[in-house]
C-alpha positions in Angstrom: 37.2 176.3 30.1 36.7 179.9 31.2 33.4 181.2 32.9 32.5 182.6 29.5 33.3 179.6 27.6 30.9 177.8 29.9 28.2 180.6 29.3 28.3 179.8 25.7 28.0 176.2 25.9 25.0 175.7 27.9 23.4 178.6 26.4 24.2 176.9 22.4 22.9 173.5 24.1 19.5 175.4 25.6 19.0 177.1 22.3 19.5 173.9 20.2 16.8 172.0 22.0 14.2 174.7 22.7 11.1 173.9 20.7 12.3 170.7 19.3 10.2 167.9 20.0 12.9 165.5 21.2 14.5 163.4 24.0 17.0 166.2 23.8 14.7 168.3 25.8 14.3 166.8 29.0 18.5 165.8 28.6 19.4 169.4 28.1 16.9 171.1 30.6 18.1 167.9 33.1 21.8 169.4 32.9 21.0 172.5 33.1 19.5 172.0 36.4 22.1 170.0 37.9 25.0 172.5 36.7 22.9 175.8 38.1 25.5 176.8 40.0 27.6 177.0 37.2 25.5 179.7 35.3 25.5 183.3 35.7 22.1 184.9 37.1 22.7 186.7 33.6 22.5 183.5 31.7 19.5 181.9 33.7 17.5 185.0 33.3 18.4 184.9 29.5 17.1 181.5 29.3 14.2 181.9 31.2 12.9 185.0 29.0 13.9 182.9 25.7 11.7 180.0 27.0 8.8 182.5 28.0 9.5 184.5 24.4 9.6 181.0 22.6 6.9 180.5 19.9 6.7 176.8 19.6 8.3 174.7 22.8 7.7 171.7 21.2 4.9 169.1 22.2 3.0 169.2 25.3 5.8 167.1 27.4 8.7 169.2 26.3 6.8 172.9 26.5 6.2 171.3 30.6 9.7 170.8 30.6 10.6 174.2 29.7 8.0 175.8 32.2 9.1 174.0 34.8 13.0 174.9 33.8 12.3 178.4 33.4 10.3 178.8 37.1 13.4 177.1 38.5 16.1 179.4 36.8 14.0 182.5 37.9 13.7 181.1 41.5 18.0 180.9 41.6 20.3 182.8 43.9 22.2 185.8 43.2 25.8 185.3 41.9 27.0 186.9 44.9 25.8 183.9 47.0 27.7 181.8 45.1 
């Protein structure tokens, strides 16, 4: 899978769970984290705007998760760095 192909994925995968109320939320968010380094500071900010944009983020839990996923993604390192 290209770098592009990758984008995509994780990007479909964030976009499916944001604002459901689900365990989907914390799972998604969880590998999103742990695969950082393999998103573009492109896709991270893209995500963290979405999140910040985002109407609805679910119930109380899953709207923390986001917050908390979207102050991590904006904290990340520049592509070059990596």
């Amino acid at each position: 899978m290209d770098k592009t192909d990758t984008q995509l994925l994780y990007i479909a995968a964030f976009r499916y769970a944001l604002g459901r109320s689900t365990y989907m939320v914390p799972a998604i968010a969880g590998a999103i984290r742990e695969s950082r380094d393999l998103l573009t500071d492109e896709t991270a900010r893209l995500m963290a705007r979405e999140i910040v944009e985002c109407k609805n983020l679910g119930m109380e839990c899953d709207a923390a998760v986001w917050w908390d996923l979207a102050e991590f993604l904006l904290a990340g390192s520049d592509d070059d760095k990596r």
